[in-house]
DOPA-364347 format. One line per field, with one value per residue (C-alpha): residue in three letters; chain; x, y, z. Coordinates in Angstrom, 3 decimals. Last residue first. Example, Ala and Ser with C-alpha at 12.3 -4.5 7.8 and 13.67 -1.06 7.14 Angstrom:
rest <- [SER	ALA] .
kette <- [A	A] .
X <- [13.670	12.300] .
Y <- [-1.060	-4.500] .
Z <- [7.140	7.800] .
//
This chain:
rest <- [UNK	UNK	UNK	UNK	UNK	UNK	UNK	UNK	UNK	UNK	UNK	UNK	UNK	UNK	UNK	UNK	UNK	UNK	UNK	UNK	UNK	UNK	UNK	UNK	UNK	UNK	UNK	UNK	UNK	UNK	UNK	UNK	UNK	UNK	UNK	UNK	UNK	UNK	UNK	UNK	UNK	UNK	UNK	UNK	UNK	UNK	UNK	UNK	UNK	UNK	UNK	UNK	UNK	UNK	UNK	UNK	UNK	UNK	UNK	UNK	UNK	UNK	UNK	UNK	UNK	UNK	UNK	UNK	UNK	UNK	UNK	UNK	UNK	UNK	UNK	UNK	UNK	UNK	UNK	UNK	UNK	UNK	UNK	UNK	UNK	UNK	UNK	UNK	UNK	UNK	UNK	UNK	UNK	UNK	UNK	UNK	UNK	UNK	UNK	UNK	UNK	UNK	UNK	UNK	UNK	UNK	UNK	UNK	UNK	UNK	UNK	UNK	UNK	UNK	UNK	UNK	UNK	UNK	UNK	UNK	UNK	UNK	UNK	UNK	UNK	UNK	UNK	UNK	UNK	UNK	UNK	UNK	UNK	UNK	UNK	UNK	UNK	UNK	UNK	UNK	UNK	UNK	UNK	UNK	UNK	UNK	UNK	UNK	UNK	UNK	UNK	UNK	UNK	UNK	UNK	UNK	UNK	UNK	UNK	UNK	UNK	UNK	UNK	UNK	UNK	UNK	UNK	UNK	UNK	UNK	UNK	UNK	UNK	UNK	UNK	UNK	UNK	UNK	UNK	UNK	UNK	UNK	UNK	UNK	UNK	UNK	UNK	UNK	UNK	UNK	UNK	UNK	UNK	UNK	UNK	UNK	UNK	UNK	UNK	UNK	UNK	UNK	UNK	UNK	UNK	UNK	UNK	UNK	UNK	UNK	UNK	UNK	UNK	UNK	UNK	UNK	UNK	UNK	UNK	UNK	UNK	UNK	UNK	UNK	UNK	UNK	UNK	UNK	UNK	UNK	UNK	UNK	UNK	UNK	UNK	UNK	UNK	UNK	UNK	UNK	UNK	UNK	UNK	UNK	UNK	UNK	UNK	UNK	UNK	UNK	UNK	UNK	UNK	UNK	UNK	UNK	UNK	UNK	UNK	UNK	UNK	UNK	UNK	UNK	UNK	UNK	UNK	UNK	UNK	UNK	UNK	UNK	UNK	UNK	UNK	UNK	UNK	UNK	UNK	UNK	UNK	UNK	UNK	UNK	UNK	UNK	UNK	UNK	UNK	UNK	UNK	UNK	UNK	UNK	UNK	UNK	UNK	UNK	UNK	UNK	UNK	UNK	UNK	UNK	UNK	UNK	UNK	UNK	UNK	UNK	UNK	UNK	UNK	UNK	UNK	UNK	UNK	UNK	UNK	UNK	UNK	UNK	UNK	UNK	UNK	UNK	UNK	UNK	UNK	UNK	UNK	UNK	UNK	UNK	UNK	UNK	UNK	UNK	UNK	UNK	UNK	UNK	UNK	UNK	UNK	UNK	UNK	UNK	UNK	UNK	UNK	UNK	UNK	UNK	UNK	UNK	UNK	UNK	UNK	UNK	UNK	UNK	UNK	UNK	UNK	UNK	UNK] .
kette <- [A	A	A	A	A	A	A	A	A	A	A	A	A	A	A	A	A	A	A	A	A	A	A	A	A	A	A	A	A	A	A	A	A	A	A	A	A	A	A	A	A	A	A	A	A	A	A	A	A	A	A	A	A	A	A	A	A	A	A	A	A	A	A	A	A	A	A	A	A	A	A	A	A	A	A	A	A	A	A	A	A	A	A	A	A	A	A	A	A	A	A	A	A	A	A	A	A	A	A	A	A	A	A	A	A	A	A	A	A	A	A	A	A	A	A	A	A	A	A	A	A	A	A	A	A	A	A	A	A	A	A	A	A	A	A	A	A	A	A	A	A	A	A	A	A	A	A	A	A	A	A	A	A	A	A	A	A	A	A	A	A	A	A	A	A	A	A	A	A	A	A	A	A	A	A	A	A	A	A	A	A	A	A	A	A	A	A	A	A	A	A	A	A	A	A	A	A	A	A	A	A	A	A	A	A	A	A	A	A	A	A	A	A	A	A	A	A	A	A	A	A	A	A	A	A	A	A	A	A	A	A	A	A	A	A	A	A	A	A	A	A	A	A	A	A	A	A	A	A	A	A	A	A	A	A	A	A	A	A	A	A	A	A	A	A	A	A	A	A	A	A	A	A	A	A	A	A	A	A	A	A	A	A	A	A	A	A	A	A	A	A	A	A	A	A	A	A	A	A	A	A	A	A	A	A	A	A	A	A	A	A	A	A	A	A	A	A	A	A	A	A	A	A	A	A	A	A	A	A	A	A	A	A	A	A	A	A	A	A	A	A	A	A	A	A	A	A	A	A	A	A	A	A	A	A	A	A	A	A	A	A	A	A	A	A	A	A] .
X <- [172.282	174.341	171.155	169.020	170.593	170.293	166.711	166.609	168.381	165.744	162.713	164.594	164.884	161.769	160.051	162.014	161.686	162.318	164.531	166.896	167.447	169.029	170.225	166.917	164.413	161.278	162.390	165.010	167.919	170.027	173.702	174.613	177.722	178.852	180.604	179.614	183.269	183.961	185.289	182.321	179.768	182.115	181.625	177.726	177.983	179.701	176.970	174.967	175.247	175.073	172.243	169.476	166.006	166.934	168.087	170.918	171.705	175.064	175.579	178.446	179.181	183.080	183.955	186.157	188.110	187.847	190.891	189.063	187.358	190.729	190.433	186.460	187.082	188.033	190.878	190.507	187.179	183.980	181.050	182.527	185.259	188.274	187.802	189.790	190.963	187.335	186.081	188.973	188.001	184.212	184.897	186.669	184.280	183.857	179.883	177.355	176.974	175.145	173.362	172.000	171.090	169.269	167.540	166.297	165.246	163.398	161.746	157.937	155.270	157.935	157.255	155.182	157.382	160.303	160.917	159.279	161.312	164.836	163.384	163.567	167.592	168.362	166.156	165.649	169.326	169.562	166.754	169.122	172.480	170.306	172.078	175.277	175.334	179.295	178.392	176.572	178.690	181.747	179.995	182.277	185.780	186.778	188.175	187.328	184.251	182.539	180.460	180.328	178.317	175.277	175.485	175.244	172.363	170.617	170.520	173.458	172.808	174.879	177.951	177.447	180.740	180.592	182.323	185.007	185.555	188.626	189.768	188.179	186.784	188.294	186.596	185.041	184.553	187.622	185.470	186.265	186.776	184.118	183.521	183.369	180.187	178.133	174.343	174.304	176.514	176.479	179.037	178.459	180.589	182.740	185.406	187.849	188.082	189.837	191.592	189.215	186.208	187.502	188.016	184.535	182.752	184.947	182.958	179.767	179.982	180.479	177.488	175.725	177.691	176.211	178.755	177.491	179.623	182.276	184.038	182.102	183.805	182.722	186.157	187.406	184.790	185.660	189.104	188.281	186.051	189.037	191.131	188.967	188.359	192.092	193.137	191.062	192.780	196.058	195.432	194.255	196.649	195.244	195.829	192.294	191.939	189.846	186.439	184.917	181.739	178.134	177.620	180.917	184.368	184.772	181.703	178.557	177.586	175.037	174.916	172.132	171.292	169.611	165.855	163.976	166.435	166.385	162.159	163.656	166.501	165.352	163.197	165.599	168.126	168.846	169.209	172.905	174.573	174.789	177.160	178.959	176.939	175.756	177.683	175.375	176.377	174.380	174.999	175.660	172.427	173.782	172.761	169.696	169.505	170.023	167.057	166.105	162.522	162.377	160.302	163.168	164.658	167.846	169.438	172.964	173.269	176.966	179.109	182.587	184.952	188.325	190.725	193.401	192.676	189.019	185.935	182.858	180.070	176.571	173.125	171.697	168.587	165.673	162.839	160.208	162.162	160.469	161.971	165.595	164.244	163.463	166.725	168.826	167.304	167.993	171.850	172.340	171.373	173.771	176.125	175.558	174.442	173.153	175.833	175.909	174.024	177.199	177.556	180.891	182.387	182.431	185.556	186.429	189.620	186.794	185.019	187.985	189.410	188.893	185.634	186.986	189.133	186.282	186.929	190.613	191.258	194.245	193.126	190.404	193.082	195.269	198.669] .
Y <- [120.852	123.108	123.385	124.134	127.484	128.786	127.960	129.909	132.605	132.966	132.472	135.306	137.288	137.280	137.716	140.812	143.081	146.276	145.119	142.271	144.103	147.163	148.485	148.885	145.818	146.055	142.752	140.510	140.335	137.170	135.812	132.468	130.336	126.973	127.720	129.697	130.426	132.169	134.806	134.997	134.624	137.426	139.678	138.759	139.816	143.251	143.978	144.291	148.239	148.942	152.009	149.500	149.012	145.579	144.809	142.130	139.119	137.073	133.426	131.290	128.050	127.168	124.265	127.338	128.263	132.083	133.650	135.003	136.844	138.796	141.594	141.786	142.790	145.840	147.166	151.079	150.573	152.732	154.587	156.253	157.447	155.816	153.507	151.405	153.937	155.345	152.217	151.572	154.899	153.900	150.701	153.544	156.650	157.692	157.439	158.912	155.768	152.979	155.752	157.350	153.992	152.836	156.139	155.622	152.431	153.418	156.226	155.511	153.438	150.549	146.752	147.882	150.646	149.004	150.111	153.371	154.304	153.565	155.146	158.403	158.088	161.628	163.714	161.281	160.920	164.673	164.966	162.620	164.515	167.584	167.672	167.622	167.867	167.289	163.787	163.060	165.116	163.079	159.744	159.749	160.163	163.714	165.644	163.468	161.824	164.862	165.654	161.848	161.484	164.046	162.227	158.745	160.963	161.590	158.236	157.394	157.105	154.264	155.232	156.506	156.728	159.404	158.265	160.964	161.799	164.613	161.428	158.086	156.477	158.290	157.551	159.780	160.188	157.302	154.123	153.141	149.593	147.323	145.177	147.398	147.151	143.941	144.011	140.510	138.474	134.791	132.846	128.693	126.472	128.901	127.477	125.536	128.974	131.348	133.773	133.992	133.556	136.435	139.006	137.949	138.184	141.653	142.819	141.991	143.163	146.224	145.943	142.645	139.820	136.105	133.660	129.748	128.511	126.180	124.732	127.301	127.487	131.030	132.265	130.831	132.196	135.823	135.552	134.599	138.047	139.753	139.027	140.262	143.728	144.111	142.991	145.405	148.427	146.783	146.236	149.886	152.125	154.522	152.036	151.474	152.626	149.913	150.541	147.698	146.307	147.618	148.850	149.288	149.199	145.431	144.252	143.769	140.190	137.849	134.427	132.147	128.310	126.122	125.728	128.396	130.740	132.110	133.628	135.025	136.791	138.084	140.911	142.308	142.111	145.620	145.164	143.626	146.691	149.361	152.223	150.237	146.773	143.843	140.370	137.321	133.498	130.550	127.331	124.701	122.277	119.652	116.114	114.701	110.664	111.730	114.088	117.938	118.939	122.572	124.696	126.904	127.516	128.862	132.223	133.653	137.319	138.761	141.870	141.913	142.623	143.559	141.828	140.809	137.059	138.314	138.902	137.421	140.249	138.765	138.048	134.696	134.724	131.514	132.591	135.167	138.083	141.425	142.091	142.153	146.528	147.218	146.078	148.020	150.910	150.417	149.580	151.917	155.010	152.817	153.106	156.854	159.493	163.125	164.883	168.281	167.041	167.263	170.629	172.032	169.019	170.675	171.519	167.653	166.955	165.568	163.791	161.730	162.505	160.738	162.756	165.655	166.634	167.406	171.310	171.252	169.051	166.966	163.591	163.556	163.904	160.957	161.377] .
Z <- [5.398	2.574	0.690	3.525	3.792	0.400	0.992	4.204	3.076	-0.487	1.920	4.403	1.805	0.240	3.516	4.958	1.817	2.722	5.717	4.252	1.183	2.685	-0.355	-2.533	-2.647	-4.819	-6.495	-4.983	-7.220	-7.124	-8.528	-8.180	-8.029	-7.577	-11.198	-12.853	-14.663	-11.235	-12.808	-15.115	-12.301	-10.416	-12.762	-13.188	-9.323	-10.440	-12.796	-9.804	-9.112	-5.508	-5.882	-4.728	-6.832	-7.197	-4.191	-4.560	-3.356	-4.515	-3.748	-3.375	-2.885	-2.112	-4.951	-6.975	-3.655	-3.344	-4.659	-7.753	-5.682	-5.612	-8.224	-7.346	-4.309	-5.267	-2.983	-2.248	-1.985	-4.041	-2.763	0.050	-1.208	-1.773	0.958	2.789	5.618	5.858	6.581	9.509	10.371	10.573	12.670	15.739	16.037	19.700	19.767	18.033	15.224	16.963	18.864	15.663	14.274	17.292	18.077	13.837	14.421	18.081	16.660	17.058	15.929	16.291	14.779	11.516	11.254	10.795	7.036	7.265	10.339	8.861	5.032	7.353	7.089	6.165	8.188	11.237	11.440	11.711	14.512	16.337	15.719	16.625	20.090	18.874	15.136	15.398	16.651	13.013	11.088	12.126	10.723	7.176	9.779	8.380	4.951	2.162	4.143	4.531	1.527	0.826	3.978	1.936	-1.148	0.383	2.658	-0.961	-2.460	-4.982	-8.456	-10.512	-11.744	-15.486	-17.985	-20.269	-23.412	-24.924	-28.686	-30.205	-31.657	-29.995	-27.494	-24.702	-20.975	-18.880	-15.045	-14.583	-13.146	-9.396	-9.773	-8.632	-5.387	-2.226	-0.639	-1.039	-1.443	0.040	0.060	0.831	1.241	1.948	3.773	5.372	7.824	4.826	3.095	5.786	3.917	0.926	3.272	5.814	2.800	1.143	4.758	5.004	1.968	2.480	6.130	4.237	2.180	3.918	5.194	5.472	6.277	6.550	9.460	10.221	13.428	15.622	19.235	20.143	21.104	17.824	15.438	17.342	16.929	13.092	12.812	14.787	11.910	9.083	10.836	11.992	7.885	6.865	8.707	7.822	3.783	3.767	6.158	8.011	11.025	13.321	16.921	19.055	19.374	21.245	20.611	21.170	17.286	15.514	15.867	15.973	13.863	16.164	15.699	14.949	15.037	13.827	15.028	12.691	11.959	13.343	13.551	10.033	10.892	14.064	13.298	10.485	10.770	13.623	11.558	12.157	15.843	15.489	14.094	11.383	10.420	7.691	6.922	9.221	9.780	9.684	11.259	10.086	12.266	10.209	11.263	13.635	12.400	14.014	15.670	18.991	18.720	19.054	18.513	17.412	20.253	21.724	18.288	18.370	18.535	19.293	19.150	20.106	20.717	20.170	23.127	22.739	25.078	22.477	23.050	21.885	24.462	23.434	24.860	25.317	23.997	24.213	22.671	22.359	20.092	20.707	19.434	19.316	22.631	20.784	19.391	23.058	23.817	21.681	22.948	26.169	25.383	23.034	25.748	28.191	25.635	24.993	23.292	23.983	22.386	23.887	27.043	29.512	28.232	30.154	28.230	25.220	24.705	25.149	27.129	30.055	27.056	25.962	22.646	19.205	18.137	20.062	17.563	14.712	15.117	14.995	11.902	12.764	13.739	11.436	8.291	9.456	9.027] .
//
């Protein structure tokens, strides 16, 4: 049985608020999805392009959360071929406004999709089986519900960290709808390493993992024993001011757009409410830094013509050896590997130019 489930004090993360003990506080976790919502919002103003924002609901009734943008000013004529639209799934704990510096600049020539994963963000939050295969297997399916619903024949598939991940899981699975994968800074590829390895009599090799930053240290504390966001919601009222203190790289990053705390509002409400994505995380991880099903024993299963390409940050703590795995797997072959410089995990924020050059040239290669 699930660990979250039956610790006492983190209880009310998967009960109602009227069972809650602290319902007599109305304000004890001052989070909401209207409080999403309007923050949300502010951060989709930025856009100056055509958005259609709305909930796709799923044969199964859950609703996933969806960006579609196009270019209001692009000429459009009989004669021109349908760009493949270019669809992006966001990491663990994230959602739709973090590609905020995107969006725009990887509209302007085809259509982009984004998404709120199923569990996270503004989209339902199903409950997720403990077990591994199952609890990705939910993610992965409702990502082809949702291509269905939304009537896209193929796609490009760009998934960052977890989204990474899944994107890898869906393209494996369904191969003739992706035609082109990119990851970037994904989540879940290596082996855990053993903390040291014998090399010889009475010897032992220290094996390094790559540093983690400080709030990966500080979610790792937890995640053995609760859902990895629990200390978030159990913070209450200083949830917010807790975001701020371990995620103040949000408001540098975006702080060209927002003077104030609208990135790190967004991620705190993105992540305050009932967990549901994160226990699905939680189920296919071994802890937090590493999956319980390396991707990189079935990437392998990837269709050999399928084009991929691999983006790291360069100054990120996902170690990249893994994509020169996968170029050797892959024999090379329709496959690249690429670190943008001064770039840590969340590539597509700290530097928003380079990567959206490198998308949009990965992009115009397929059409």
């Amino acid at each position: 049985m699930d660990p979250a489930t039956t610790t006492a004090p983190m209880q009310n993360d998967c009960e109602t608020e009227s069972t809650s003990i602290w319902n007599w506080w109305p304000s004890w976790r001052p989070t909401s999805m209207s409080l999403l919502k309007t923050t949300e919002s502010k951060i989709l103003a930025c856009i100056q392009n055509d958005l259609w924002a709305r909930f796709v609901t799923l044969p199964n009734q859950d609703r996933i959360w969806t960006l579609t943008l196009t270019n209001k000013v692009m000429q459009k004529t009989a004669e021109q071929a349908p760009k493949t639209p270019l669809v992006m799934v966001h990491g663990f704990g994230g959602g739709v406004g973090l590609w905020i510096r995107n969006l725009e600049a990887l509209s302007r020539s085809r259509p982009v999709y984004a998404f709120d994963l199923l569990g996270f963000g503004r989209s339902s939050r199903p409950p997720f089986p403990s077990d591994a295969i199952k609890a990705e297997e939910q993610f992965v399916n409702s990502i082809e519900q949702w291509r269905q619903s939304v009537g896209l024949e193929n796609m490009i598939l760009l998934g960052h960290s977890l989204g990474g991940y899944l994107a890898a899981s869906y393209a494996i699975q369904y191969p003739s709808r992706v035609s082109h994968l990119i990851l970037v800074d994904p989540w879940g590829f290596p082996e855990q390493p053993q903390t040291q390895t014998p090399v010889g009599e009475g010897q032992t090799e220290v094996v390094k993992r790559p540093p983690l930053p400080r709030w990966v240290k500080a979610i790792a504390a937890v995640v053995s024993l609760f859902n990895p966001l629990a200390v978030i919601r159990a913070a209450g009222p200083w949830g917010p001011g807790l975001v701020n203190r371990f995620r103040p790289d949000f408001k540098r990053k975006f702080e060209d757009l927002f003077d104030d705390d609208t990135m790190t509002q967004y991620i705190y409400h993105c992540n305050a409410q009932t967990p549901s994505g994160e226990v699905g995380f939680r189920a296919m991880s071994e802890s937090l830094g590493w999956a319980k099903r390396p991707m990189l024993h079935r990437v392998h299963l990837l269709p050999p013509s399928m084009p991929l390409s691999i983006l790291y940050g360069a100054r990120s703590w996902v170690e990249s050896s893994s994509g020169d795995k996968v170029l050797e797997i892959r024999n090379h072959a329709h496959t690249e590997v690429l670190l943008i410089k001064e770039a840590s995990h969340h590539v597509y924020a700290d530097q928003p130019e380079e990567f959206n050059r490198v998308v949009e040239n990965i992009c115009s290669s397929v059409n």
